[in-house]
C-alpha positions, 0 to 999 in steps of 0.5 A, a space after each residue: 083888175 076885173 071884178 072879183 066875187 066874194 061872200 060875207 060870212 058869219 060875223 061879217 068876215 070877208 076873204 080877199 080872194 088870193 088875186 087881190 091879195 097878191 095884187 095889193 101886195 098884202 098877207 095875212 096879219 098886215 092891217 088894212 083900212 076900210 073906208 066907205 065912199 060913195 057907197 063903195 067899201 075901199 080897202 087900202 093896206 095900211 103901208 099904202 096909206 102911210 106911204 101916200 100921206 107922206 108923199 103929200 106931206 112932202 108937197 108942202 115941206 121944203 125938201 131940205 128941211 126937217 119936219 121934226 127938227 122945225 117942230 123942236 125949234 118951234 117948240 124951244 121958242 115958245 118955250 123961251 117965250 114962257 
């Protein structure tokens, strides 16, 4: 997608223009996170975000495993320890 221009606005509001929006796949009210790199401003919709994060926890966790039931296990065992 090529660039798109925009301007900052009183209380330092920016509209996405609708390209963008429909782009991302992102609407009104859907929450965003903005990070700032390499002195860029990165906006990614927050599904996104969760989606990836879970993508890369899946790397290190064994597909037929539980993460929350090793969680549990491990915390029944520490309690046993007590």
């Amino acid at each position: 997608m090529n660039p798109l221009s925009t301007r900052l606005s009183a209380g330092g509001r920016i509209v996405l223009p609708a390209q963008m929006r429909a782009n991302l796949g992102i609407k009104e009210g859907d929450e965003l996170l903005l990070t700032v790199a390499d002195g860029e401003i990165r906006i990614t919709p927050k599904a996104l975000a969760l989606k990836n994060a879970l993508e890369l926890a899946r790397l290190y966790v064994a597909t037929e495993s539980s993460l929350s039931d090793a969680l549990i296990a491990e915390r029944r065992s520490e309690a046993a320890g007590e």
